[in-house]
LOVEX-357194 format. One line per field, with one value per residue (C-alpha): residue in three letters; x negated, y negated, z. Coordinates in steps of 0.001 Angstrom, whole numbers, plus 500000, padded with zeros to 6 digits. Each point is the difference from the previous one (the first is absolute). Layout:
residues N
residuo	ALA  ...
X	X  ...
Y	Y  ...
Z	Z  ...
***
This chain:
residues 335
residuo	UNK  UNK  UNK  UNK  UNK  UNK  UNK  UNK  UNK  UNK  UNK  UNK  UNK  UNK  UNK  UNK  UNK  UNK  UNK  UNK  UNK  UNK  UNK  UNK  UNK  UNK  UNK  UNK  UNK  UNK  UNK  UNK  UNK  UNK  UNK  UNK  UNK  UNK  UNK  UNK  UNK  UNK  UNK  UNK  UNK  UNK  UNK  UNK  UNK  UNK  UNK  UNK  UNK  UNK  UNK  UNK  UNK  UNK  UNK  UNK  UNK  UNK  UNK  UNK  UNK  UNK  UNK  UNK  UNK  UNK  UNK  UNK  UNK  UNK  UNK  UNK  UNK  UNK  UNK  UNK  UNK  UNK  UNK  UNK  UNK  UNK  UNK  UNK  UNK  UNK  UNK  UNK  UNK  UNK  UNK  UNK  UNK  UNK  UNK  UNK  UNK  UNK  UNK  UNK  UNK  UNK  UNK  UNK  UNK  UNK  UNK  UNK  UNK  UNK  UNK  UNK  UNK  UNK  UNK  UNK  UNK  UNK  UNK  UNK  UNK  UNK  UNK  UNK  UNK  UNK  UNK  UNK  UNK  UNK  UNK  UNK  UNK  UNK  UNK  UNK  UNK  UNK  UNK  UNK  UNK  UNK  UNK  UNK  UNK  UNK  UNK  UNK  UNK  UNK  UNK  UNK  UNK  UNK  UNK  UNK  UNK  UNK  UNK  UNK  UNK  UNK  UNK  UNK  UNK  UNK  UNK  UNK  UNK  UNK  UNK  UNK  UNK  UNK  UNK  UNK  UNK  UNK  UNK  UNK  UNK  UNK  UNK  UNK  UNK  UNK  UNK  UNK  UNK  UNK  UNK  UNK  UNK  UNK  UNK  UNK  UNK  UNK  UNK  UNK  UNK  UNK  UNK  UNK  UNK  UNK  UNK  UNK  UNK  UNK  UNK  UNK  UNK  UNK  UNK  UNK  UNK  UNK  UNK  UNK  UNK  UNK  UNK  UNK  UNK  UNK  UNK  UNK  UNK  UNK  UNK  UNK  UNK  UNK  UNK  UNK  UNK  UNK  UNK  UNK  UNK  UNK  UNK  UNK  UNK  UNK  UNK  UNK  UNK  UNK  UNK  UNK  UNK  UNK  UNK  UNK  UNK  UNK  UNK  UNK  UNK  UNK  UNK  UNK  UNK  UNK  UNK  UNK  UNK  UNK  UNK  UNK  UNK  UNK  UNK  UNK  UNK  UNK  UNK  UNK  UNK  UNK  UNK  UNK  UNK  UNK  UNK  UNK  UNK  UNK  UNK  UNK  UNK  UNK  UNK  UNK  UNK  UNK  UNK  UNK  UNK  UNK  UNK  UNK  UNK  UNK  UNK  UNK  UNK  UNK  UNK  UNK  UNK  UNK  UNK  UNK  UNK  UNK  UNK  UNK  UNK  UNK  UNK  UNK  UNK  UNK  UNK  UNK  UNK  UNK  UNK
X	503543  498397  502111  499440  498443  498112  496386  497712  496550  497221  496972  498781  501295  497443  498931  501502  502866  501810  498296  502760  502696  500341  500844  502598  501858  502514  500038  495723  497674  496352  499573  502411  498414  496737  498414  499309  502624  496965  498946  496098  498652  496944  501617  500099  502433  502570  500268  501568  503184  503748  502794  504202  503200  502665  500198  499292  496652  498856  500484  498809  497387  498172  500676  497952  497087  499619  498501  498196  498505  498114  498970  503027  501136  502213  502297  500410  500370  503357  501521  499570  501263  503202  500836  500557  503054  501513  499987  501494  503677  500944  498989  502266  498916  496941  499993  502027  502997  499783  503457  501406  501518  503978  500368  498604  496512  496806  497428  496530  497110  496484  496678  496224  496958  496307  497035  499241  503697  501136  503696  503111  503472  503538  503276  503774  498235  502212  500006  495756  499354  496568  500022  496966  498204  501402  499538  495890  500525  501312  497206  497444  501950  501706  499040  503186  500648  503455  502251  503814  503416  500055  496755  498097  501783  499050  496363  500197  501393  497221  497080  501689  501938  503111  503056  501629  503136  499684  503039  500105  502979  498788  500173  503035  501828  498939  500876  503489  500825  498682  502339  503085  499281  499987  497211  497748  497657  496055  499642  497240  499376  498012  496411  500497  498196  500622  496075  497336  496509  496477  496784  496521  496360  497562  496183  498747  502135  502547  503852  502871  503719  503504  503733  503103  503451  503708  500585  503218  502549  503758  497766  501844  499102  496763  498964  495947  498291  496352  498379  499104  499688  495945  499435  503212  499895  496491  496692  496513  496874  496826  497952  502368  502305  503643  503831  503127  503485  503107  503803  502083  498238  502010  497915  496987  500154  501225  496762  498001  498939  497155  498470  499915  498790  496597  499293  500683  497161  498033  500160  498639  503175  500003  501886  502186  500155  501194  502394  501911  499291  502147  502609  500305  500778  502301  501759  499970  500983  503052  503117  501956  497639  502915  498195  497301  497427  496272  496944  496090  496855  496778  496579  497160  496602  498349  502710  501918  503354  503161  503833  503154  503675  503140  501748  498822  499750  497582  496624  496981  498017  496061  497434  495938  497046  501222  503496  503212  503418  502704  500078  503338  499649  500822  502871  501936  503085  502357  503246
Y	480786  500937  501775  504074  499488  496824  500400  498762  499433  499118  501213  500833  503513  502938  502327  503912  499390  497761  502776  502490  497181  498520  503655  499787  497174  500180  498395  498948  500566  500620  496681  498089  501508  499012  503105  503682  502456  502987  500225  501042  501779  498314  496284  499032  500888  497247  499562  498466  500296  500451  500837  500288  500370  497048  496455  499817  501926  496510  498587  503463  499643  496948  501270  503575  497937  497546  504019  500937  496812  500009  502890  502062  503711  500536  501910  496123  498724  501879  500311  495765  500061  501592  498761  496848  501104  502170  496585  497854  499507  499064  503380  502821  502467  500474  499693  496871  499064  503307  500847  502573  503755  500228  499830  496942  500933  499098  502436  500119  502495  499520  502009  498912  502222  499249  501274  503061  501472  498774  498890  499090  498966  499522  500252  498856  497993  497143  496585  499345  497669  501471  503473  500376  499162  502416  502928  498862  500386  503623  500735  498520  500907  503479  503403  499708  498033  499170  499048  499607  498274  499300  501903  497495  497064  501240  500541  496385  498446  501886  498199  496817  499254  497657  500978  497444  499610  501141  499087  496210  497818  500496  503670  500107  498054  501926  503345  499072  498857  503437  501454  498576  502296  503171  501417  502220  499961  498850  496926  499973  496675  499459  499620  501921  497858  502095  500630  498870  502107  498544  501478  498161  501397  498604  498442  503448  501922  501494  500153  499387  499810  498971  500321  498198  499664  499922  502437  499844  497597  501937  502877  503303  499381  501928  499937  499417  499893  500765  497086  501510  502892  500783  501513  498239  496369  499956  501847  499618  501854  498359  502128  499195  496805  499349  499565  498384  500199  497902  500527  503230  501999  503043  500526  498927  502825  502778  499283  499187  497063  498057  503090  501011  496858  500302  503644  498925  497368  502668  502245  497232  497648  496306  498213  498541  504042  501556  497728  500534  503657  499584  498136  502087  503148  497941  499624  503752  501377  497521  500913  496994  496493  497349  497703  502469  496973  501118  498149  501467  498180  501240  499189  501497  500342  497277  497851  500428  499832  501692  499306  501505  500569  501534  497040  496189  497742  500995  497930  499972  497362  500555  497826  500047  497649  498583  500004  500105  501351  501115  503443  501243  503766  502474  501308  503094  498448  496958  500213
Z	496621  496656  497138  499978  496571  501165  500603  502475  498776  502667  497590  497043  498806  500262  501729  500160  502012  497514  496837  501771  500944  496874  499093  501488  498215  497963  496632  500304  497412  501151  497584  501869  503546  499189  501300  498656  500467  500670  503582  500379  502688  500108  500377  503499  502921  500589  503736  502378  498076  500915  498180  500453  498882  498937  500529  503803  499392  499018  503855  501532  497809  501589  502948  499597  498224  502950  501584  496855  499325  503109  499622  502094  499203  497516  503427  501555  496656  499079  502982  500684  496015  500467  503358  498448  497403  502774  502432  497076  500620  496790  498615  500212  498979  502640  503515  501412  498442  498151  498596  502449  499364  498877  503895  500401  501912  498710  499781  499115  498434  499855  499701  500044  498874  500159  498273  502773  498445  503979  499262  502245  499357  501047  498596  500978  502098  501604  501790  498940  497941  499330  499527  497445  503651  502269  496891  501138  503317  498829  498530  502365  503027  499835  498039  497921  496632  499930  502378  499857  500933  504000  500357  498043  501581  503226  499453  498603  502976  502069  498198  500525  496693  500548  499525  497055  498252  496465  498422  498972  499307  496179  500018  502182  497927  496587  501874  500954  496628  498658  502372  498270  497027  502384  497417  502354  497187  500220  497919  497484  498458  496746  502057  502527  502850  502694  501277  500353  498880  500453  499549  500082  499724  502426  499945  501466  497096  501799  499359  501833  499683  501503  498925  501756  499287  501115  497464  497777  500765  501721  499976  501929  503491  500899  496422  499815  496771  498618  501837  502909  498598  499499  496559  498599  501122  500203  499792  500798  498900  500285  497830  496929  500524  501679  498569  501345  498409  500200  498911  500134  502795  499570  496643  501327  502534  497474  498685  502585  497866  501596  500377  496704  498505  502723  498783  496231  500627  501352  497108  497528  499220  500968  501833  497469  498617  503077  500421  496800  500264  503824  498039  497555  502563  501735  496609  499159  503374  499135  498234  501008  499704  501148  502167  500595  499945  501486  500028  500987  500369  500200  501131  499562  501950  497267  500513  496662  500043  498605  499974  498243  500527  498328  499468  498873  502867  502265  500801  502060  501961  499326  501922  499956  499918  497279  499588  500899  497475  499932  497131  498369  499782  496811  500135  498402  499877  499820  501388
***
């Protein structure tokens, strides 16, 4: 596995999408990019492109642009994307072998959103190892948009999900040495990996989006976070472009962040704008910053690209026609 600050180069750097990503990192010159820092409405759109949050956006990645490279919506493309973090074991902070609440029960969150604004999602959702699936089925199947606790298990059983065990030896064992503190706290490490976000703009130029997590590790029992939470975790409007955030979801909801970065695009700022605008709120609305570490990313309808966060540490996985990278976003802060 590469290095977060390793990148992957498959192409020749151009294009729009990488004008907006190498926005986003930290520490680049526009010399040093290669590429103008000014994005032109008259270049070309960039599409099929996806985009998502940390490390294991690299894998999900690939996966999504298997869809969007033959010429798949952007819908398939994020929901195969993410199902492939929340079915690796060795992550834990999405889906199997997700670290589990203070009581030791893993529990998931996930939404999904296409480009009609139809959306679906489920929260303390336990014992499926794919939930960013049966938050489709939500919105495909019912007339609701979220579904919760037993409610949400039971509506996946009935359209054939498997029940699975959750909890691995890995994240057993890390949860019963937490207990031997007797902290009830949420842990907040220095990246915050605890979702995944992915959104991808297809051949026909539409958007779509997913979120997934196991939210914060010895969480309170019931606690569910911004992921599957539509207008926090995620939002999509097809007329203007789509956001995702990752980290502290209690401050993502106060401001009902994706949300805000979307209608920020749609009042003239790009992505890379909104997204600092969205981190800059969270910061505000914020007297006490300790740990509060929250990431956006943006993407808008011409396939530019934006990324911040409070804190240094969080990164992006970017892939289009002609490249693949990992990005390091700006940041506000160091801690």
């Amino acid at each position: 596995m590469k290095s977060r600050r390793e990148f992957i180069k498959i192409g020749t750097v151009g294009g729009v999408a990488l004008l907006s990503a190498n926005s986003c990192a930290a520490d680049q010159t526009p010399e040093e990019a290669n590429v103008p820092v000014d994005f032109e409405p008259s270049q070309p759109i960039t599409k099929p492109i996806v985009v998502s949050t940390w490390n294991h956006g690299l894998d999900a990645n690939k996966a999504a642009w298997t869809v969007l490279e033959a010429g798949g919506t952007a819908l398939d493309a994020v929901e195969k994307g993410v199902r492939v973090t929340e079915s690796d074991p060795e992550n834990t902070s999405v889906g199997l072998g997700g670290l589990p609440d203070r009581d030791g029960n893993v529990t998931l969150d996930a939404c999904i959103m296409d480009h009609h604004s139809n959306c679906g999602a489920v929260a303390y959702l336990q014992h499926i190892e794919n939930p960013i699936s049966v938050a489709r089925k939500v919105m495909e199947d019912t007339p609701h948009v979220l579904l919760a606790g037993d409610g949400a298990l039971e509506f996946a059983l009935d359209k054939g999900f498997k029940k699975t065990n959750l909890l691995t030896a890995k994240s057993k064992e890390a949860w019963e040495n937490w207990l031997k503190e007797s902290e009830y706290q949420p842990q907040i490490n220095s990246e915050n990996h605890d979702t995944i976000g992915m959104l991808a703009l297809d051949e026909e130029g539409n958007l779509a989006g997913a979120c997934t997590t196991s939210g914060m590790a010895y969480k309170l029992h019931g606690r569910v976070g911004d992921s599957p939470i539509i207008g926090a975790g995620l939002f999509v409007d097809n007329e203007v472009g789509a956001a995702c955030a990752t980290g502290v979801g209690e401050a993502v909801i106060r401001t009902a962040g994706s949300a805000i970065v979307v209608e920020l695009m749609r009042h003239g700022k790009t992505p890379q704008e909104a997204c600092e605008e969205a981190v800059a709120r969270i910061i505000s609305k914020h007297k006490d910053l300790t740990n509060m570490q929250v990431g956006f990313i943006a993407l808008d309808k011409n396939g530019n690209v934006g990324c911040h966060s409070v804190y240094a540490g969080f990164n992006i996985a970017l892939r289009d026609k002609n490249h693949e990278e990992m990005v390091d976003a700006k940041y506000e802060k160091e801690w």
